[in-house]
C-alpha angles and dihedrals in degrees: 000000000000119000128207115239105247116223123218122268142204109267096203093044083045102042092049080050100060091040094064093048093063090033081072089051096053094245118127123186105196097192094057112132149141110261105239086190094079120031105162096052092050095214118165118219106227089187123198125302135185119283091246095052084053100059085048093056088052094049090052089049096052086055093260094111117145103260 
């Protein structure tokens, strides 16, 4: 299977923009971040949530979000 060779991005740009999308789904993870431990390598930090808040966010991913 070929893959496409992903470019960086932008943690914070990614990381307000993935807040917005669940933010459409009614899911907030409040411990979402950039990790300022590690720059060069751009990671978010998604955090914990709540057990309930993580069967929401599987449901959204497999396409059942609130609309």
């Amino acid at each position: 299977m070929a893959t496409k060779e992903q470019q960086p991005a932008d943690p914070f740009v990614t990381k307000e923009s993935l807040k917005a999308a669940l933010a459409e789904v009614g899911i907030v993870l409040p411990s979402l971040a950039v990790d300022d431990a590690s720059p060069q390598l751009g990671l978010v930090e998604l955090g914990r949530v709540r057990s309930d808040v993580a069967a929401r966010l599987a449901e959204a991913l497999r396409g059942g979000g609130s609309e």
